[in-house]
C-alpha positions as CSV (number, residue, x, y, z in Angstrom):
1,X,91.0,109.7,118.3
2,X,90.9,113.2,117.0
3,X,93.5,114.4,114.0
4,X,93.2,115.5,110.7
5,X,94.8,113.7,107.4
6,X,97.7,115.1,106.7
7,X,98.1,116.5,103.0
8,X,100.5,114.7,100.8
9,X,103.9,116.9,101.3
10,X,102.7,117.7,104.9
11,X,105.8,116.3,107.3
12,X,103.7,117.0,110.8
13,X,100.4,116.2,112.0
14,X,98.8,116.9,115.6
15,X,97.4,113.9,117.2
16,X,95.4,114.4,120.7
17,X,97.5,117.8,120.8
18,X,100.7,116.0,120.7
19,X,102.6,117.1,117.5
20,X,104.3,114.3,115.7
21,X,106.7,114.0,112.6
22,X,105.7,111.9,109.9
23,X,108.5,110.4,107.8
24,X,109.0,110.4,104.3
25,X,108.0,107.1,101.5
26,X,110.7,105.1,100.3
27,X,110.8,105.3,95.9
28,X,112.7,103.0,94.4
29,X,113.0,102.0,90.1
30,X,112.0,98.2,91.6
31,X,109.8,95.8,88.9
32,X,108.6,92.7,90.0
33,X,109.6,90.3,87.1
34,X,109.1,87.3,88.8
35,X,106.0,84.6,89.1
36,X,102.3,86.9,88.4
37,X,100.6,84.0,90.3
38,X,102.2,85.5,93.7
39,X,101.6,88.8,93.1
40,X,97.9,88.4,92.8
41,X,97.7,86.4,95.4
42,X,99.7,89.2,97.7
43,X,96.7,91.8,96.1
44,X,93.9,89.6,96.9
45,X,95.7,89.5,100.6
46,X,95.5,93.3,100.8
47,X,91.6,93.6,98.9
48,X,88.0,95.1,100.8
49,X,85.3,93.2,99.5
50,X,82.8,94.8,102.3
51,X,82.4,97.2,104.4
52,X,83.1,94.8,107.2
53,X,86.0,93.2,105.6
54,X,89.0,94.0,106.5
55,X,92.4,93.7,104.6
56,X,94.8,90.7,105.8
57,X,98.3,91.1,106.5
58,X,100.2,88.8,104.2
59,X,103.6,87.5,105.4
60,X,106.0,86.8,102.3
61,X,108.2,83.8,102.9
62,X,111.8,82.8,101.2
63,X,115.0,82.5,100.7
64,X,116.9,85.6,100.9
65,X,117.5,87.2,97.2
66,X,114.4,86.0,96.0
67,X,112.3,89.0,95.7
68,X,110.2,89.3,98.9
69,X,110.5,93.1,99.4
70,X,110.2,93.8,95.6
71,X,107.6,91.6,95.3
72,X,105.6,93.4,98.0
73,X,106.7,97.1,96.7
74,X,105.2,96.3,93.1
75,X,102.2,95.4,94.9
76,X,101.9,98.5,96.7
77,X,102.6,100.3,93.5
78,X,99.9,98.3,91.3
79,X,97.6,100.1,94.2
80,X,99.4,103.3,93.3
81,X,99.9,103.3,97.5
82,X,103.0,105.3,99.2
83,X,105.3,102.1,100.5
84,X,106.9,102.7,103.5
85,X,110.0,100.2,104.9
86,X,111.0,99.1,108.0
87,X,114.3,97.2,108.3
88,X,113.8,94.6,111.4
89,X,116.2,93.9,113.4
90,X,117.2,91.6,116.6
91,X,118.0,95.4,118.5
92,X,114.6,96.8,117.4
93,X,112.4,97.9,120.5
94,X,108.7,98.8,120.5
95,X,109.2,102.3,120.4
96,X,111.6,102.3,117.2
97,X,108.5,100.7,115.8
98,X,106.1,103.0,116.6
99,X,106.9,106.5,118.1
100,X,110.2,107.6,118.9
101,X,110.8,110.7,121.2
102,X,114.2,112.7,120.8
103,X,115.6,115.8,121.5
104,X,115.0,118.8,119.9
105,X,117.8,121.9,119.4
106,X,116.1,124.0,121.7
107,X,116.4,120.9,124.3
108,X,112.8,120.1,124.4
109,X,111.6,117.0,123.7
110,X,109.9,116.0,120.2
111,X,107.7,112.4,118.9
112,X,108.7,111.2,115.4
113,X,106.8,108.2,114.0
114,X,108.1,105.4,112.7
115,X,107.7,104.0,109.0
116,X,104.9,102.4,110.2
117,X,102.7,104.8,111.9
118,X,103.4,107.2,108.8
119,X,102.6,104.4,106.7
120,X,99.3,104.1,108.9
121,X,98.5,107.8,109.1
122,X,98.7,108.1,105.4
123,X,97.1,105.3,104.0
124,X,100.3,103.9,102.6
125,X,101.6,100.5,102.8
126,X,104.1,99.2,105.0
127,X,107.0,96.8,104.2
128,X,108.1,95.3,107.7
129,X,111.4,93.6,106.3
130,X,113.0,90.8,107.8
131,X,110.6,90.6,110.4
132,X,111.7,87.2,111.9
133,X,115.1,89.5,113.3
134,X,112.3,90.9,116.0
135,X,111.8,89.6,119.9
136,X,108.6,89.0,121.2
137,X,108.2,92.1,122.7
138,X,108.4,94.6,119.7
139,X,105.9,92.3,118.4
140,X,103.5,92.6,121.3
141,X,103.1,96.3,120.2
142,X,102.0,95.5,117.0
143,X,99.3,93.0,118.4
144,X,96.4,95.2,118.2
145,X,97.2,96.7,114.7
146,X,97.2,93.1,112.9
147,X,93.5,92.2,114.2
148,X,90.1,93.9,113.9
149,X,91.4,96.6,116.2
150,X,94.0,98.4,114.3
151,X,95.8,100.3,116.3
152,X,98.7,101.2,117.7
153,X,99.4,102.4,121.3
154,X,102.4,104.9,121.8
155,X,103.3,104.4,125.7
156,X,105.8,107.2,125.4
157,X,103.4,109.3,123.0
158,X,100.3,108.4,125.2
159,X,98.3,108.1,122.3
160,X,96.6,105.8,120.5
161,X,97.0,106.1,116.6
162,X,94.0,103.8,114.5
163,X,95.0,103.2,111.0
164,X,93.2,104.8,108.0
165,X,91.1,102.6,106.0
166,X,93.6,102.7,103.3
167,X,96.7,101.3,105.4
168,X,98.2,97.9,104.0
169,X,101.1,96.0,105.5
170,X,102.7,92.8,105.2
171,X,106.2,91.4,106.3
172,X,108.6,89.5,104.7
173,X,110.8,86.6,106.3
174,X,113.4,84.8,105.2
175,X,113.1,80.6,105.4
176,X,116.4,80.6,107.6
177,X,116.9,80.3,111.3
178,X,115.4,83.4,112.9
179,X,116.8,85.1,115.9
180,X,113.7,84.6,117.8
181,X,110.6,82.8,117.7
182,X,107.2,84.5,116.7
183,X,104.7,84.1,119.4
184,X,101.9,82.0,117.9
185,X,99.5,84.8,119.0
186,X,101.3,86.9,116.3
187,X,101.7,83.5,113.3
188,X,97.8,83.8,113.8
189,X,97.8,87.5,112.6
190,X,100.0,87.0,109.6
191,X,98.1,85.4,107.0
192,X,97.8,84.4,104.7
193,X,101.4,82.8,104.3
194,X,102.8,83.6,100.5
195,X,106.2,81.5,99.7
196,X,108.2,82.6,96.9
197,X,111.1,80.0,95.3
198,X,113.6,80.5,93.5
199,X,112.9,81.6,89.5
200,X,113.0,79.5,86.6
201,X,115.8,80.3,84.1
202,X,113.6,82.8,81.5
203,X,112.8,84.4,84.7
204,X,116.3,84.9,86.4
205,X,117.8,86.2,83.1
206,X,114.9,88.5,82.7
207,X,115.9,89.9,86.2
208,X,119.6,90.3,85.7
209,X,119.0,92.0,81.9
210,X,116.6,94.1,84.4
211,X,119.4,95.3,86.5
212,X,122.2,95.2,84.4
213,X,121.1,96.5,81.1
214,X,124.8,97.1,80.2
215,X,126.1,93.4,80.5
216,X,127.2,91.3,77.8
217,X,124.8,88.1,76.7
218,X,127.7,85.5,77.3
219,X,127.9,86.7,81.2
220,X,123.9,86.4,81.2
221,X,124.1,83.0,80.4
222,X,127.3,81.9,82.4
223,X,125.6,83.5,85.5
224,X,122.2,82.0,85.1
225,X,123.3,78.5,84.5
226,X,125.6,78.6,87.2
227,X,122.3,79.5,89.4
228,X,120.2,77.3,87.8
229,X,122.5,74.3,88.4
230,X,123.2,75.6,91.9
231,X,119.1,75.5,92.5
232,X,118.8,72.1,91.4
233,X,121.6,71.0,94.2
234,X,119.4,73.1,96.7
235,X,122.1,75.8,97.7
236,X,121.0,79.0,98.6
237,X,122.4,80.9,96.1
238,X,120.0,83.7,94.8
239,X,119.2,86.1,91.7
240,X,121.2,88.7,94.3
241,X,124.2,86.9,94.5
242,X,123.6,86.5,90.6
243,X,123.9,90.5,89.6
244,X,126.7,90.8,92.0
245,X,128.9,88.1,90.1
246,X,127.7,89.2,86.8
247,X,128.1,93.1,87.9
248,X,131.7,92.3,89.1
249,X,132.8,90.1,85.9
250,X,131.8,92.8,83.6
251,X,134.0,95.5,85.5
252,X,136.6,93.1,85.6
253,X,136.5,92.6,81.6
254,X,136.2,96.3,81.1
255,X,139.3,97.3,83.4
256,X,141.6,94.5,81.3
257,X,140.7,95.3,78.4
258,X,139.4,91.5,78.2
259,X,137.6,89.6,75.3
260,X,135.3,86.7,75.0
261,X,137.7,84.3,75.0
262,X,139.2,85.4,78.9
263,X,135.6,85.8,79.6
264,X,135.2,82.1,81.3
265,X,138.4,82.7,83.8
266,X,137.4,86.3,84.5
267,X,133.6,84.5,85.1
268,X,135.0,81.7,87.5
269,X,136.9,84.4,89.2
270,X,134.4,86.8,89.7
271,X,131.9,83.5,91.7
272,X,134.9,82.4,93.7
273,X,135.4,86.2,94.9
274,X,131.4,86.8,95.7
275,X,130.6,83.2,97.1
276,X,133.9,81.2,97.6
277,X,135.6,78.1,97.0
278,X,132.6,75.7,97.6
279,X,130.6,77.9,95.0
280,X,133.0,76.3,92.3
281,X,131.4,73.1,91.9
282,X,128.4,74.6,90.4
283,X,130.3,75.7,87.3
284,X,129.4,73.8,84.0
């Protein structure tokens, strides 16, 4: 394959003599607070130790809420990398994962590449999120890329596109049902498997104080016993769910005017209205 790397601000590269548009990295103020053991074991995943190694293509495992795609973007920042995401879905189609042709103004016809391919063009890392939402078939297309080949084939580009040296990727799943099941021809390309659980208490406050600089101590608290007690009876409520009832409270005590000592009903209020009735049982 013939094309030249593409300077950092450059938005179109030839390929082959097919012009194609690169996207743009996704920036974001995320900070992985969590467990360090995980992140090093998601860098060690991604590291060349010889010039015959290769890097792996890690597949982040969990509940959803519990860090996966922040986990793997402060990774991909501790390499000081570009990170590039791709939202999977049930609907996405080989060509949404690789190159996309539209039209053009003048009615002519046009390739764009995916997060993906920019991600592989650049030397960036890519963030396939939610990648158990995906049929077989999108998957297929990303066969050759996750071995020793890596590459992708465009059939409606008609190119092949290798990856730079520098190109890292790694998906994240959540531990639910998934729409469909992944081939085992793919399971055997995504390794290794990294599984993140929920945090322990110091870490879940940590992450709300994190996001939500602004909110009282007492709410902290309230919230992150609620979720520690709602971990220990194995629901699925996450550090997400968390910010949203402890975001929502707070707004609540501002617009009344409220105190400390309406905080508790404002509190149980705000978990009914994010998680429902059930959610109740899980206050202290």
């Amino acid at each position: 394959m013939s094309y030249t790397q593409p300077s950092e601000h450059e938005s179109r590269i030839n390929i082959q003599g097919v012009e194609i548009a690169l996207g743009f990295p996704d920036e974001f103020s995320f900070q992985w607070i969590g467990q360090r053991d995980v992140l090093d074991q998601l860098l060690a995943a991604w590291l060349v130790i010889d010039k015959n190694d290769i890097p792996l293509n890690p597949r982040l495992i969990g509940k959803p809420g519990v860090g996966k795609t922040t986990l793997a973007y402060a990774a991909a920042k501790n390499l000081n990398k570009e990170v590039y995401i791709y939202q999977c879905t049930m609907d996405t189609r080989p060509e949404d994962l690789l190159i996309t042709p539209v039209i053009d103004k003048s009615g002519g016809i046009r390739y764009v590449a995916s997060s993906l391919v920019t991600a592989m063009i650049r030397g960036g890392v890519c963030i396939l999120d939610e990648a158990n939402r995906m049929s077989e078939k999108s998957w297929a297309s990303l066969a050759p890329l996750l071995d020793t080949r890596r590459y992708i084939e465009s059939i409606v580009a008609g190119l092949k596109v290798t990856a730079d040296p520098e190109f890292r990727i790694c998906v994240t799943m959540n531990d639910d049902a998934s729409t469909f099941e992944i081939p085992e021809y793919i399971h055997s390309r995504l390794q290794p498997q990294i599984y993140l659980d929920f945090p322990e208490a110091e870490e879940e406050k940590r992450i709300l104080r994190e996001n939500l600089p602004f909110v009282d101590e007492y709410i902290m608290d309230y919230v992150v016993n609620f979720l520690q007690k709602a971990h220990a009876n194995n629901e699925n409520y996450t550090v997400r769910d968390g910010i949203n009832i402890a975001r929502y409270a707070a707004k609540r005590m501002k617009s009344l005017g409220a105190n400390k000592a309406n905080a508790d009903n404002i509190l149980r209020e705000a978990i009914l209205m994010t998680l429902g009735d059930e959610a109740l049982t899980h206050i202290l």
